[in-house]
MIDOTI-9829 format. One record per atom (N, C-alpha, C): y, x, z. Coordinates in steps of 0.1 Angstrom, whole numbers, plus 5000, padded with zeros to 4 digits. Atoms other than C-alpha are relative to their C-alpha. Layout:
BEGIN
YXZ...
This chain:
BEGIN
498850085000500050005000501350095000498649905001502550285008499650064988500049905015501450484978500549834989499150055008502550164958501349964999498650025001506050124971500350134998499549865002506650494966500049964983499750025018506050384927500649954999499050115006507950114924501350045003498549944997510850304944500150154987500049925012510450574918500749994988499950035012510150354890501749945006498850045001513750194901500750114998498949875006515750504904499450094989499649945016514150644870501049914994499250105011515650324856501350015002498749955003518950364870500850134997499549895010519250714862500050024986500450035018518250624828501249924994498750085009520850404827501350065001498649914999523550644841500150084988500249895009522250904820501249934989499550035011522850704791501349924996498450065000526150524801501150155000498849905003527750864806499650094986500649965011526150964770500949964993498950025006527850714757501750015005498749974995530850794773500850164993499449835001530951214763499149994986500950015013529351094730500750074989499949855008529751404703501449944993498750045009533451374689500250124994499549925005534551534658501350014992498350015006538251604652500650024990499649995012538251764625499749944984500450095012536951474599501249984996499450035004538151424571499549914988500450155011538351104547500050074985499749975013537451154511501049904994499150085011540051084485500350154990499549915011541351294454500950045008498949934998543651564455500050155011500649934990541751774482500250164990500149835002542052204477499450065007500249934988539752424493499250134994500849835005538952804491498549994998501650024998535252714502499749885005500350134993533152404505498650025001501250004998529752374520499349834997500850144999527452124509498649995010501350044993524952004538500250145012499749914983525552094577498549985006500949994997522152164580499550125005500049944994520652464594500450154994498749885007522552724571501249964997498450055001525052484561501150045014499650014991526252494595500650125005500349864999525752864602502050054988499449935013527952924567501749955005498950035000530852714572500750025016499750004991531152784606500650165003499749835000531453204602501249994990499349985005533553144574501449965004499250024996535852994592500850015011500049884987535853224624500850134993499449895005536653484603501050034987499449975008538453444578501349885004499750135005541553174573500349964991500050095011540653044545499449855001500750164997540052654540498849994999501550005002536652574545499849814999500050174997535352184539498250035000501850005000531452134551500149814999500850105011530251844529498449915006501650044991527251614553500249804996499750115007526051324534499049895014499850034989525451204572500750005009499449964994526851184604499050045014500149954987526351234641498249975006501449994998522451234654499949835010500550054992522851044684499850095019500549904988522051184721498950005001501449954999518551104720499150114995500949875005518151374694500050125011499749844994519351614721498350045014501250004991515751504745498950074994501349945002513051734732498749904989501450015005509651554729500449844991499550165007511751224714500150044987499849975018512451394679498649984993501250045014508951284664500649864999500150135000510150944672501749944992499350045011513250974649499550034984500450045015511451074618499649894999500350125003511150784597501149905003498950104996514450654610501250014995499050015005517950624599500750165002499949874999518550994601499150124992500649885007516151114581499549924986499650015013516151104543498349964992501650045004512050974544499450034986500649925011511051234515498349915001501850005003507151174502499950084991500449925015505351364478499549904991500750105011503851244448498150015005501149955004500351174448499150085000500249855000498151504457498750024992501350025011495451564430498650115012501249894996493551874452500349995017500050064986494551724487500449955006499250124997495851504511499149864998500850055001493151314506499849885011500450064990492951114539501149915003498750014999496551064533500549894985499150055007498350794512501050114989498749845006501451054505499950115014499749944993502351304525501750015002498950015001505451224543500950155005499649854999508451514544501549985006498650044989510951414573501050124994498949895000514451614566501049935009499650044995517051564586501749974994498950075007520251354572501050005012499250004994523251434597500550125000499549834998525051734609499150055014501349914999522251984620499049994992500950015014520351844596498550005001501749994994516251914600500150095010500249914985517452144629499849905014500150104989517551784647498949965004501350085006514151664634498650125004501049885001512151994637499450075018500849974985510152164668501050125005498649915001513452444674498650105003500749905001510252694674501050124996498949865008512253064673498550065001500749885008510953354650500650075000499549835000511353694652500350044981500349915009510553744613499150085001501349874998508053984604499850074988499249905008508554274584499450014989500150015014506354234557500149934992498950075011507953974543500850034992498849925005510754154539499750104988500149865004509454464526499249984990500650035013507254294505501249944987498850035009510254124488500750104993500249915005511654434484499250084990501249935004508954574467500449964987500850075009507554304447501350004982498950065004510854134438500950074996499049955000513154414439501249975002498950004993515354314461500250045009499749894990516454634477500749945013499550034991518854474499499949885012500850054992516354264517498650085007501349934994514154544532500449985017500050054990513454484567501150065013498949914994515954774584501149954994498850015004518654614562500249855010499950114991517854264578499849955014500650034989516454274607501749985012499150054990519854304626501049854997499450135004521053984609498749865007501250114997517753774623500250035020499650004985518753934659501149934999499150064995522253834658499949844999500450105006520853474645499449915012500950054992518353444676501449985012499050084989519653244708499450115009500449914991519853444741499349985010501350034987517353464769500749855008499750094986519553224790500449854991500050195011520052934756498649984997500850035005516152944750499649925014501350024989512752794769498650114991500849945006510053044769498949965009501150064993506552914778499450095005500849904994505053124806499050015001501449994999501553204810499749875014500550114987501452984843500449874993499950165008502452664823498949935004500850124997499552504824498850104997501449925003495352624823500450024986500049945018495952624784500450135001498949875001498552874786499850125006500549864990496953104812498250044991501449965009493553094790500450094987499549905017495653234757500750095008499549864996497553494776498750135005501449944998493653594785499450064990500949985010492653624752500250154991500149835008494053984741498950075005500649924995492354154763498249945002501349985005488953984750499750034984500349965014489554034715501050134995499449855005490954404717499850054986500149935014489254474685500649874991499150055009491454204667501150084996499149985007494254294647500649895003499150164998495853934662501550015007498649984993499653884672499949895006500350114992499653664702502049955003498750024994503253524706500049845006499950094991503953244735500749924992499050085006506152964723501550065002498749985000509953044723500649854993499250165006512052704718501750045005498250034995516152664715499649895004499850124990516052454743501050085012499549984987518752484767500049895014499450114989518852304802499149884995500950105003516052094788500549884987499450115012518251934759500050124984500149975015518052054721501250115001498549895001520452404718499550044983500549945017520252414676501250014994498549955006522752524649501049895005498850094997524852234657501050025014499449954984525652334695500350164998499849835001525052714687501650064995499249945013527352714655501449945001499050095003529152414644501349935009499250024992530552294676501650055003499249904995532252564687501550014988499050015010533952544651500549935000499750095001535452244657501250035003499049945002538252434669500750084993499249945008539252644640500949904990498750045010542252524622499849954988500350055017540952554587498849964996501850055007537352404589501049865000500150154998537752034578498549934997501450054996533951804580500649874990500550165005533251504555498549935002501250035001531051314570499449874992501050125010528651014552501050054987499449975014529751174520498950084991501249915008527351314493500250044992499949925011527651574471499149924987500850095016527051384434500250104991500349935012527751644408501050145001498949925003529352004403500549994986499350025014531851984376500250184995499849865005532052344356500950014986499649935011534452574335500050094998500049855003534852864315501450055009499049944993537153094333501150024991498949995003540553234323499150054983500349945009538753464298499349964993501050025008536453274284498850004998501249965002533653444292498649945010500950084989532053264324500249915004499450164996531552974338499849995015500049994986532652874372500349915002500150144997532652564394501749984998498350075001536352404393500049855013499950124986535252054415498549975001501450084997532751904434500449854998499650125002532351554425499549945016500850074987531551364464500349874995499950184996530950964467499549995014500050024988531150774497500049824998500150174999530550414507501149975010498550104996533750164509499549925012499950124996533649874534500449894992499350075007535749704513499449934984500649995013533549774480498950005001501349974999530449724470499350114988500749905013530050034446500650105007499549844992530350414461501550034990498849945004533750564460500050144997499949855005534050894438500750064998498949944992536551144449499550174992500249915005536951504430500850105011499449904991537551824454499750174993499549875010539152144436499450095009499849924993537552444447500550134996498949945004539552744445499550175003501049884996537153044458498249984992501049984999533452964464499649855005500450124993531252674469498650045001501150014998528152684488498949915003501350085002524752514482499849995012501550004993522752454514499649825004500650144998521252134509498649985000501549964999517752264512499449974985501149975014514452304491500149884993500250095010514451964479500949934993499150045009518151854470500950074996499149905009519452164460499650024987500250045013517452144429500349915000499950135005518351794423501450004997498150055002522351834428499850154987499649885010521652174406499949934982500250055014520051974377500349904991499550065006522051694381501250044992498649924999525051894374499550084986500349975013523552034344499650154999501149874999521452354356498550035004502150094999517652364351499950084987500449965011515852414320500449904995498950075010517752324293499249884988500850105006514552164273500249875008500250104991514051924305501349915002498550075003517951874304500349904991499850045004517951724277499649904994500350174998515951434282500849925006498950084992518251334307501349964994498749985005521151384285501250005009498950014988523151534314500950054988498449985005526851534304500550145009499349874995528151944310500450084990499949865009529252244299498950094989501149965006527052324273499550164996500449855003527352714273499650035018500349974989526152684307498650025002501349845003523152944315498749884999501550045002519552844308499450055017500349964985517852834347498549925002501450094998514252734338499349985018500849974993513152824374501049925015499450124991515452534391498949895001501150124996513052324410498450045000501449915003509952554403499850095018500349894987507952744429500149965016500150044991508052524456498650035008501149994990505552594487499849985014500050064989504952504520498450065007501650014993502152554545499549935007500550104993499752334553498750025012501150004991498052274582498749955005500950114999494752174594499349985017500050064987494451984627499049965006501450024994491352054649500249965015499650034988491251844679498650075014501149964992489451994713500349995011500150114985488751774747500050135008500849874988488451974780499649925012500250024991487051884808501049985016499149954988489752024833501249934997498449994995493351874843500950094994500149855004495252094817501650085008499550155006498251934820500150004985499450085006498651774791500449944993499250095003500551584771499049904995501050125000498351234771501649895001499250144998500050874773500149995015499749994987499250894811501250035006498949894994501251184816501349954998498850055006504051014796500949915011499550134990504350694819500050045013499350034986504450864850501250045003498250024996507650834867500150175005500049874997507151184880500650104990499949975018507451314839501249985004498650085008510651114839501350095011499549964984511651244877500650144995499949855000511051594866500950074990498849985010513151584834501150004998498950064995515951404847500450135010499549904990516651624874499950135000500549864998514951974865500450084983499550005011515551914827498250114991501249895002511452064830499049894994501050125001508051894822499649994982500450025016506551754789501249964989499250105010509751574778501150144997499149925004511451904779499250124990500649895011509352084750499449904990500650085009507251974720498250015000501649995001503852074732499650154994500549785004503352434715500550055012500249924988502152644738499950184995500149855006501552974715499250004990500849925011500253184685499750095000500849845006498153414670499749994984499749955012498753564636498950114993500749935008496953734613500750084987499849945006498653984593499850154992500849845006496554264587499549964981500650025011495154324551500849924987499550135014495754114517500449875006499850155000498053834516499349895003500850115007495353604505499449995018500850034983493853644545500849995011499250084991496853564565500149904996500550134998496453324584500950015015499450014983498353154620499349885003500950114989496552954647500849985009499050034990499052704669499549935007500750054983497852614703501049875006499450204996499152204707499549955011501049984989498552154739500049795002500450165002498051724730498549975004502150054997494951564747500049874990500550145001495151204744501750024985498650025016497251144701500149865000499350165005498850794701499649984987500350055006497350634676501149904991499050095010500350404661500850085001499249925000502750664671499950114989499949865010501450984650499649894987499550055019500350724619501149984999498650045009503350624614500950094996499649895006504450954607499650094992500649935011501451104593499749904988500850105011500650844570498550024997501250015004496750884576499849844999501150154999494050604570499850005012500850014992492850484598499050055008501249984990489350514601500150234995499549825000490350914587500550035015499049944985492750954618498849985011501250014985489950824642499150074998500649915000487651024628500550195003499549844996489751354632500550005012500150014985490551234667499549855006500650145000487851024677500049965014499850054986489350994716501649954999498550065004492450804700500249895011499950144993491750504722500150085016500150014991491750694756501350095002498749984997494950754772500250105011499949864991494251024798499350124994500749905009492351254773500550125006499049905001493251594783498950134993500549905008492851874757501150094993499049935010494852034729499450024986500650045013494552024692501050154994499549795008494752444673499949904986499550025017496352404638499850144993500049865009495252664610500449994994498850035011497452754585499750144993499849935010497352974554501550035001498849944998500353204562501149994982499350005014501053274522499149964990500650065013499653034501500650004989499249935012499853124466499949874990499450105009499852724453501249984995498950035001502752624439500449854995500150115003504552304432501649984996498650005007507952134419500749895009498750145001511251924424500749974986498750075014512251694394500249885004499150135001514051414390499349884993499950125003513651094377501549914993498750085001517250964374501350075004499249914996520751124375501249975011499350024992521750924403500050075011500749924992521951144432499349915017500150044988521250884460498649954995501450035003517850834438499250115012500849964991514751034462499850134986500749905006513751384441498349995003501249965001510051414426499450125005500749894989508251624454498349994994501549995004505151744438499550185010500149904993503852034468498750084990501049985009500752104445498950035007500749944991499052194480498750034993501549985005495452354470499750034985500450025014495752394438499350154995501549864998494252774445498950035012501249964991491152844455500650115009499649914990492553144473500649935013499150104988494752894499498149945008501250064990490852744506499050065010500749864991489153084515500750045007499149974993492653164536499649945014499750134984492352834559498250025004501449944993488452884563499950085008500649854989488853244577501149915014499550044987491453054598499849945006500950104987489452754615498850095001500849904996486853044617500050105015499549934993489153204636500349925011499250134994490652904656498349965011501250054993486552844666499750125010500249934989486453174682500650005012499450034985489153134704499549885006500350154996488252794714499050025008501549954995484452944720499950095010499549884993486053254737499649995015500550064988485153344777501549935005498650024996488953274780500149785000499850164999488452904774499049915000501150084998485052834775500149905021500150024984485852804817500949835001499850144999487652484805499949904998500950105004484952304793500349914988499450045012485852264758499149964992500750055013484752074728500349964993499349985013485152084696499249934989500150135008485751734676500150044987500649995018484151814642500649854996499450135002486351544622498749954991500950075008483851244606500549954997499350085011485151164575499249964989500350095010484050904553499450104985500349975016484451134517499350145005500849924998482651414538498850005002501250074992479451284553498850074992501249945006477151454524499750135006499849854996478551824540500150015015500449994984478551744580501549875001500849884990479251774605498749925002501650044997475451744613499950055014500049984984474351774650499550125002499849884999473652074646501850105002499249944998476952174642501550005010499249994988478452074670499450075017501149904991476152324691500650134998499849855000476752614670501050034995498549975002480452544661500250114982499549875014479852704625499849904987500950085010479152414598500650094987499649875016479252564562501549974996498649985003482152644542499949864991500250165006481452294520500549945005499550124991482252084548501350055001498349944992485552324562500949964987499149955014486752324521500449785005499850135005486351924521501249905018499550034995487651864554501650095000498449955005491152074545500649894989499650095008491251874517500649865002499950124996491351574531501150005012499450034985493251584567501150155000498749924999495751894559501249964999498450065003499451814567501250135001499249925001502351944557500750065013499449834989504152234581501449925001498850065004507352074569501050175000499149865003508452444556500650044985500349995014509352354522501250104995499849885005510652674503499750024986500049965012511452844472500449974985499950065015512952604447501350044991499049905005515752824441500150145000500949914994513753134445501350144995499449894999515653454449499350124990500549925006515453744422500750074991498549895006516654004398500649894984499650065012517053774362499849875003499950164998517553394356498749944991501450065011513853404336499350015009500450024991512653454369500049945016499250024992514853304395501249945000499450145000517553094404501550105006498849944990519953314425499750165000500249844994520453724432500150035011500449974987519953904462501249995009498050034991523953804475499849874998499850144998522953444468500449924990499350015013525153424437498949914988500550055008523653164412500450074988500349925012522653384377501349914994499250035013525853364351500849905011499050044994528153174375500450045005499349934993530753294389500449995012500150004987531253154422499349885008500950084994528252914432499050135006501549904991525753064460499449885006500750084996523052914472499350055013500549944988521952974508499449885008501350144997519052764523498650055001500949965002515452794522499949974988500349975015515252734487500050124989500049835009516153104478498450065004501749874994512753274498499249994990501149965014510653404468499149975003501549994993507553384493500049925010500250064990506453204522500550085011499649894992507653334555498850005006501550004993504853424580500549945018499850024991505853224604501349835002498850075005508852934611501150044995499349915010511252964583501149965006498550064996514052774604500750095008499449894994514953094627500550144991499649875014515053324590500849934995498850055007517353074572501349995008498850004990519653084603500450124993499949885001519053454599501350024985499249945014520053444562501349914998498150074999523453214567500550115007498449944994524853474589499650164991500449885010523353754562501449904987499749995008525053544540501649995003498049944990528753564562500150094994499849804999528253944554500449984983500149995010527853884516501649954996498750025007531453744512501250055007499549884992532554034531501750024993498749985010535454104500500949925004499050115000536853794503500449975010499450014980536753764542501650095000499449904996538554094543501349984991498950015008541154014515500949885008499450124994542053654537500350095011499449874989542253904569501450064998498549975002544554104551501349944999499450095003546253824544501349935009499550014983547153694581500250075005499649904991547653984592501550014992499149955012550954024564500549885008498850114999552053674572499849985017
């Protein structure tokens, strides 16, 4: 009897802190001063399209350092404060904030899956709102491979690496997951020192999380800008077309205006508004609508152009490799029960008031992370065999909660977690992933409206090399699991039973010896792999415009002052999350318009 008035006194003061909370939320709710309304007649040295997690970064340095006018261009606005609670951002994808991408169709996977949905985030932060704030170090053979391959000398790892430090948040803005966290987390801090003779990089989680609330470009960067003089912000406004001329001479072509529209009250047809720019205008509207505003605008392959019959400058360059080369990595999601108390994250754990207690006041707990608990990497050897294994520390998966994000089937989803129905489950579910998969896939269009959705074709699987990758990696994912490090937690490992598998296992044998053939591992990737949400490369970085979209400063091939900075430039996959390298490469790309900084410097200092 006393232990149930202790709940119910609980459960009242969560409620009215919940409701304080959120009365003084709305109260100190995000104001930005420096908006500005579209209309003609606008001048600005530099304009950023998309305050997303370079956008943000870009217009924010440029306008620190230099005073030149800056306009950052967000065909959104403000998040909200719930985006700023941690474990709540799965529960805005799919919502008025996010720009509900799908792919097309997947011919070699996805199989279990309808489409494959590709949450981005539509506000200012952009998918830094929507995304797990996972920080990455980088890892140097990316780099150096780029270098190499690519020949882009001025991405070797000693040239960048201090651009991805100054990028990273500092010990006292992050959350780092300590080995005492929970049994999971004290079993993977166990595991170097049984698999000495690995070649494996074990790194704990790292999250921008400050004080238990979301610390991402938008708090880091943009904020703080909100005081410079010469940044002005359009928000609910969307970049519809760059308009292009030849220069004084004749001989190049360079932007002159962006075309933006914006929705009237008054009207029922978008309002289109021309803004002169007078320096530089930068791209970062990511992998999927930076090709789309590129090809609406009339850069792309000039064959494909010309179905469309976009209206441009017709001596404007040939850029076959706009929308090309897209990649992503996909994961494949093995769930595994344990016997022991881990904690966590179940539906239990969710509803007790304790969770809610411990958040509210300590800013600690489940609600203050996303569940990654750590990795292990594989980067020794050939490409083709990196591989990363991420430790989800989810027992019990909500069943209407994660479909409605993953877009599985049904009886698929209950077969790849077939303790969907029990609500104190406690376990964790290891994701393998093909670090550099060498499929590739595209963004085209359909229509040259830009508020139409871009043709997202990922091509997932379409090499056998990506199948033999993720094998060595649920190979790998079975050892730890099996390990003496976590066998003490009474683990077991839910071979998924799927319907278009059942010829290839799992057979009861192979949930004994944890090894079923590679037939079954190839068919169950196929089927139940989901996207990473790391999509990359459709503006791929390189030395000519027969192979590439942009040069190693960013600079789109034969224009004169369009750059594109985003993950759409990375030639390659990163090995690892790409959202702490594209921070990296927005304040790499500050450095790049060093000239012009320095000539506005001069500038102010004279007057």
């Amino acid at each position: 009897m006393q232990f149930s008035k202790i709940i119910i006194f609980a459960s009242i003061l969560i409620g009215v802190a919940s409701m304080l909370w959120f009365f003084i939320a709305a109260l100190v709710r995000e104001r930005i001063p420096n908006v500005l309304k579209p209309m003609d007649g606008y001048i600005f040295d530099y304009a950023v399209v998309g305050a997303g997690s370079a956008g943000c970064v870009v217009a924010s340095l440029l306008s620190k350092y230099s005073n030149a006018t800056v306009l950052l261009v967000e065909a959104g606005s403000s998040f909200g404060f719930l985006s700023k609670i941690p474990l709540l951002t799965t529960f805005q994808q799919k919502g008025l904030n996010d720009w509900n991408f799908v792919t097309v169709t997947q011919k070699y996977s996805s199989k279990s899956l309808a489409q494959q949905f590709l949450p981005r985030g539509k506000g200012l932060g952009g998918s830094s709102q929507l995304n797990y704030m996972l920080q990455y170090e980088g890892f140097e053979g990316d780099f150096e491979r780029w270098a190499s391959e690519y020949y882009l000398k001025d991405w070797q790892w000693s040239t960048i690496k201090p651009y991805l430090q100054a990028a990273q948040a500092k010990p006292y803005e992050r959350l780092d997951i300590p080995a005492t966290y929970s049994k999971i987390t004290y079993a993977f801090s166990q595991l170097h020192s049984e698999f000495v003779h690995k070649s494996w990089k074990y790194r704990a989680a790292q999250y921008n999380i400050k004080n238990g609330l979301r610390f991402n470009v938008l708090e880091r960067f943009l904020q703080p800008a909100y005081l410079h003089n010469n940044l002005r912000i359009m928000t609910n406004t969307l970049a519809k077309q760059i308009v292009f001329v030849r220069d004084k001479n004749g001989k190049q072509n360079k932007v002159k205006f962006l075309k933006v529209s914006a929705k009237s009250e008054n009207k029922p047809q978008d309002q289109t508004f021309l803004i002169e720019i007078r320096h530089e205008l930068i791209i970062s509207a990511g992998a999927y609508q930076t090709p789309q505003l590129l090809i609406i605008s009339g850069l792309g392959d000039r064959a494909n152009l010309e179905k469309f019959n976009v209206t441009s400058n017709a001596q404007l360059p040939n850029l076959p490799m706009v929308g090309q080369q897209l990649h992503d990595h996909l994961i494949i999601p093995l769930f595994v029960s344990i016997e022991q108390v881990g904690p966590t994250v179940n539906q239990r754990a969710l509803l007790n008031p304790l969770t809610w207690l411990k958040y509210i006041f300590m800013g600690g707990g489940h609600l203050g992370n996303f569940g990654v608990l750590g990795f292990i990497d594989n980067t020794e050897g050939p490409i083709s065999d990196h591989y990363s294994l991420t430790l989800f520390g989810v027992g019990a998966v909500d069943e209407r909660a994660f479909m409605v994000i993953s877009n599985f089937k049904r009886n698929d989803f209950r077969g790849l977690f077939p303790r969907y129905h029990n609500t104190s489950q406690e376990g964790f579910v290891i994701n393998s992933a093909c670090l550099q998969p060498l499929s590739r896939g595209t963004v085209k269009i359909d229509d040259l409206n830009i508020r139409k959705k871009p043709i997202i074709d990922p091509n997932y699987l379409n090499k056998a090399e990506d199948i033999n990758c993720t094998i060595k990696a649920i190979r790998a994912a079975v050892e730890v699991i099996t390990s003496n490090s976590f066998s003490k937690l009474g683990v077991q490992i839910h071979w998924p039973r799927l319907k278009g598998c059942v010829n290839y296992g799992p057979f009861e044998n192979d949930f004994h010896s944890n090894q079923p053939s590679d037939d079954y591992l190839e068919c169950i990737i196929r089927h139940v792999g989901l996207s990473s949400h790391h999509p990359a490369g459709t503006c791929a970085m390189g030395l000519n415009s027969t192979n590439s979209v942009v040069d190693s400063q960013f600079r789109v091939h034969d224009i004169k002052n369009l750059r594109i900075i985003d993950a759409s430039v990375l030639p390659t996959p990163v090995s690892g999350n790409p959202n702490s390298i594209i921070v990296g490469m927005a304040v790499r790309g500050k450095h790049a318009f060093s000239k012009v900084l320095k000539l506005y410097e001069n500038r102010s200092q004279e007057s």
